[in-house]
N, C-alpha and C positions, 0 to 999 in steps of 0.2 A: 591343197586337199579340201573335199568339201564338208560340211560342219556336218557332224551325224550326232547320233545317239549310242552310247557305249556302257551296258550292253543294248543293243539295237530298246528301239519303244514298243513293240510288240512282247519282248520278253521280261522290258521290267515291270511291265501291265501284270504279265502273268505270274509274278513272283512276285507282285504286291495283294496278285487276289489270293494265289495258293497259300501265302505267310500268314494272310487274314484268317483266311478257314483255319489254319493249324492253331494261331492262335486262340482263335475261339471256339476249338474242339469240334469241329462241325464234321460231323462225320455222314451224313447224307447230302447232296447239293443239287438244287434243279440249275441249268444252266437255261435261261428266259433268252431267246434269240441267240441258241447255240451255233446256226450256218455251221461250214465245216468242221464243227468239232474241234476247234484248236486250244479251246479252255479246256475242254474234257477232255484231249490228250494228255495236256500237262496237271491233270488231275489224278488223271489215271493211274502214275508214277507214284509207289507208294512212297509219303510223304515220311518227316520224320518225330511226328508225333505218333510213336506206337501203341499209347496210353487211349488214342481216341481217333483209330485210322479211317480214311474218307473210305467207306464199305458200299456208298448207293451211290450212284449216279445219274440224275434225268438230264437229258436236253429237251427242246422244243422250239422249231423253225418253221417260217410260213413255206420254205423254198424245199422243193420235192431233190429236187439235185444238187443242194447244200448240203440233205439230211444221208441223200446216197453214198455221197461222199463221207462223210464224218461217219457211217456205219462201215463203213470199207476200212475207214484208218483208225478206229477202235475195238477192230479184231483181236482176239490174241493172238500174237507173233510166237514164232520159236520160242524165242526168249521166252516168254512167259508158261510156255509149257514144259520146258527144261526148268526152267529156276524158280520153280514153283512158291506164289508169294505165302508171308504167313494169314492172311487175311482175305476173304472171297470180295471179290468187287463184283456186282452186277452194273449195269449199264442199260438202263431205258430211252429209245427216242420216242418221239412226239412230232408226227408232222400234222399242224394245223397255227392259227392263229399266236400270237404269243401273249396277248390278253385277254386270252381266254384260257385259264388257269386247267390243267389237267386236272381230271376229278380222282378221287384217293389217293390222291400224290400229296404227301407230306415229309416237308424234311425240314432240317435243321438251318439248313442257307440258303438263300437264292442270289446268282449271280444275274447281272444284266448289264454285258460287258459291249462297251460301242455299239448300243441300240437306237437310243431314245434320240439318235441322229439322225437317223434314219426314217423316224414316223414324223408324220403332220404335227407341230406342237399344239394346236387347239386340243386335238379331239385324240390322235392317238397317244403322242405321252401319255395323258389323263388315264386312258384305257390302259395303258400299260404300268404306271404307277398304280393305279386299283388292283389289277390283278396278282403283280406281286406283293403289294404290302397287305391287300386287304383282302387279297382272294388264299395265294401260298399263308400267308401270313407267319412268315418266318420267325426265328428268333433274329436272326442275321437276315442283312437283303447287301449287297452291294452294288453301285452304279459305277459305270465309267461312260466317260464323254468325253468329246475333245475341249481345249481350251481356247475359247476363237481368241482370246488378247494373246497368246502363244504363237497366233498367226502374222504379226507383224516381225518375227524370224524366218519367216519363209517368205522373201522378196515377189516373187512369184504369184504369189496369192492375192497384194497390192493390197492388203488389210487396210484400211481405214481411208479406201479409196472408193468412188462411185462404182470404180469396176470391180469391186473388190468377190472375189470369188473365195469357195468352201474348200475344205480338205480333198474332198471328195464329190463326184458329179450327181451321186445319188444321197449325199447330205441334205434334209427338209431343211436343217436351221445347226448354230454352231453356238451355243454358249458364252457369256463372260462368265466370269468366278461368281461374278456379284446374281446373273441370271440361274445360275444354277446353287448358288446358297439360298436365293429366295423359294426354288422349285422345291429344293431337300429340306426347308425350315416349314414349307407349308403343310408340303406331306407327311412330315413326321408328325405334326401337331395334328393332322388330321387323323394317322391313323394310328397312334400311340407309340410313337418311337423315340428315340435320342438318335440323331446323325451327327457325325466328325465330318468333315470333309480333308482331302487331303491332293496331294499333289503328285504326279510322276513324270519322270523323264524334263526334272530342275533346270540341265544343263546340258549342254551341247559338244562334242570334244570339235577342235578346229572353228572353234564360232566365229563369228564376225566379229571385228573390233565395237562398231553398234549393236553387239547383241543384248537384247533388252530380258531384263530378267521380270518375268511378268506371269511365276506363279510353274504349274509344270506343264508341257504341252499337253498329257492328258489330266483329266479333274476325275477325283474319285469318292464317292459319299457313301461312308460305311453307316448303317441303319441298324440299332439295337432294339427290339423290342421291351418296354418297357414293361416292371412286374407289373401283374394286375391289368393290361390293357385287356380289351375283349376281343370276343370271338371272330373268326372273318365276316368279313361286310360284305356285300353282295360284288358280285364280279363283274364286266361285260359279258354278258350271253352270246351263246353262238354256237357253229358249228364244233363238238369237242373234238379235239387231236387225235390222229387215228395213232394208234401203236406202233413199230417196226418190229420187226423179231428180234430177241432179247439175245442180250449178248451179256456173256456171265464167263469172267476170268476163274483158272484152276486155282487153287488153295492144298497148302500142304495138309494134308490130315491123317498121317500117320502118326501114333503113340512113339511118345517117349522113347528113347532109347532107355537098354537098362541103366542103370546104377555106374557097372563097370566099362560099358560101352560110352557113355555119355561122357563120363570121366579121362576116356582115352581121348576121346572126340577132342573137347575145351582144348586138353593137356598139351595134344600134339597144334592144337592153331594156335595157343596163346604161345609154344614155343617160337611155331613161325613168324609169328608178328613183333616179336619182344621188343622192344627200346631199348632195352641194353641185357647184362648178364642175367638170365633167366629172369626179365623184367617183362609187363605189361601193363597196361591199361584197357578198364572195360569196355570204353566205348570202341576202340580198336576192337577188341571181338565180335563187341556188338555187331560190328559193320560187316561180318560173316554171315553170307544167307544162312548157312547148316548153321551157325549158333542160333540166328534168329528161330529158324522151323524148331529148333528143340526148346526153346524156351518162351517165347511167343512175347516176352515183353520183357524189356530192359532192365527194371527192380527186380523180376525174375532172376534172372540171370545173376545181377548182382548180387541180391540175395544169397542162391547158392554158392556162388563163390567164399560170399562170408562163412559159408557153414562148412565150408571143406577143406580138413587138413591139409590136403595137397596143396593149398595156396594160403599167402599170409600178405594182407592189407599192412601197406610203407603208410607213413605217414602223410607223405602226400598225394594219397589214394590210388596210388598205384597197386600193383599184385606181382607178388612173385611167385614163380614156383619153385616149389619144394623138393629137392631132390628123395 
């Protein structure tokens, strides 16, 4: 069998960016060199931080039939207008430049996920690290790139050979660890950040007996904005990104049920779900779209639970109910 990645490296990319954002409560996200929309799909998906849900979305690509696409497959589907979320998400594209910062766009994160492969490293990296540290000027910025020393597991590629060829045919340039902790140390220090660097996609299922462990095949540099750093710095100039029409997911926004409706509501799912004899747990309700729409965040919910006879908290935070 031949050596892969399990789950595939495309997904654990996008469940190291999505974890990031939840972790760090980013609830608005530009996506810098969105193409098809494959980050903002899996963005899109409400996440499971309720306390602090991703609600904006921008992308922005140079390619007009990248950007067609990723507006075609960030429609809302059935799904989404049946099982109405609790939280509105809008969704902004951008087609022009990707360092050239969209103007009154502000949010919380920027991603720039398998880009800075793709531009000239003289002149466009440069432009493209300007525009999102010092144009967006995030709290959060995350990079991803490939890791060329990762390339001496892909036989194929002849890594550290005269012939030695890129991941891809439209790759400018491919990274060591060491070339990209130098690019992510210079640029934080330039524009007032703290970066982590990290690693995805460690290991290989079916590897070769020489499989050389050399870091993860992609490299990822998470970027904190420091307190106190200053205001954006000027940007590359250019022609700005024109807009697509706006694409804006439904949102539950009906009231509350009453008292004794809401009451039936819980009563009859926490029956269906029990654990055992008239037993439950929250976050199993949680996981109920109708719980979610009536109560819009999880200490909600729990909350009321504490305050109602109908149900009495076990010791080990369970709930029963009460006949």
């Amino acid at each position: 069998m031949k050596p892969r990645f399990h789950p595939p490296l495309w997904e654990q990319r996008r469940i190291c960016i999505a974890q990031t954002l939840y972790q760090q409560r980013a609830q608005s996200v530009v996506d810098v060199g969105c193409g098809e929309g494959n980050v903002l799909a899996f963005l899109a998906s409400p996440g499971p931080n309720d306390e602090h849900p991703i609600t904006q979305l921008f992308g922005v690509d140079v390619s007009a039939d990248a950007l067609r696409t990723a507006h075609e497959r960030l429609q809302p589907g059935a799904a989404d207008r049946r099982d109405l979320r609790v939280d509105p998400l809008s969704v902004r594209l951008f087609h022009g430049d990707a360092a050239v910062p969209v103007a009154g766009v502000r949010a919380d994160a920027v991603v720039c996920s398998e880009v800075i492969e793709h531009v000239y490293e003289r002149t466009g990296v440069s432009a493209l690290t300007r525009a999102v540290l010092g144009g967006y000027r995030p709290a959060l910025a995350l990079f991803t790139t490939p890791n060329a020393e990762f390339n001496v597991n892909f036989p194929a590629l002849g890594y550290g050979t005269p012939g030695a060829r890129f991941r891809d045919a439209d790759h400018k340039s491919e990274w060591t660890r060491a070339q990209f902790a130098a690019w992510a140390g210079a640029a934080a220090r330039e524009f007032g950040y703290t970066v982590e660097l990290r690693g995805i996609g460690l290991a290989m299922r079916n590897a070769a007996a020489d499989f050389a462990p050399c870091g993860g095949c992609t490299q990822m540099a998470v970027f904190a904005r420091l307190p106190g750093a200053g205001p954006a710095v000027g940007a590359v100039t250019g022609d700005p990104p024109r807009p697509l029409p706006p694409i804006d997911y439904p949102a539950y926004t009906q009231p509350q049920l009453g008292a004794a409706a809401l009451l039936a509501l819980v009563r009859g799912v926490a029956l269906d779900i029990g654990d055992g004899p008239r037993g439950f747990r929250a976050d199993r309700l949680w996981s109920v779209l109708e719980v979610q729409q009536q109560f819009k965040r999880r200490r909600a919910l729990e909350a009321w639970l504490g305050a109602q006879p109908a149900f009495t908290r076990q010791p080990d935070g369970a709930f029963t109910v009460n006949a």
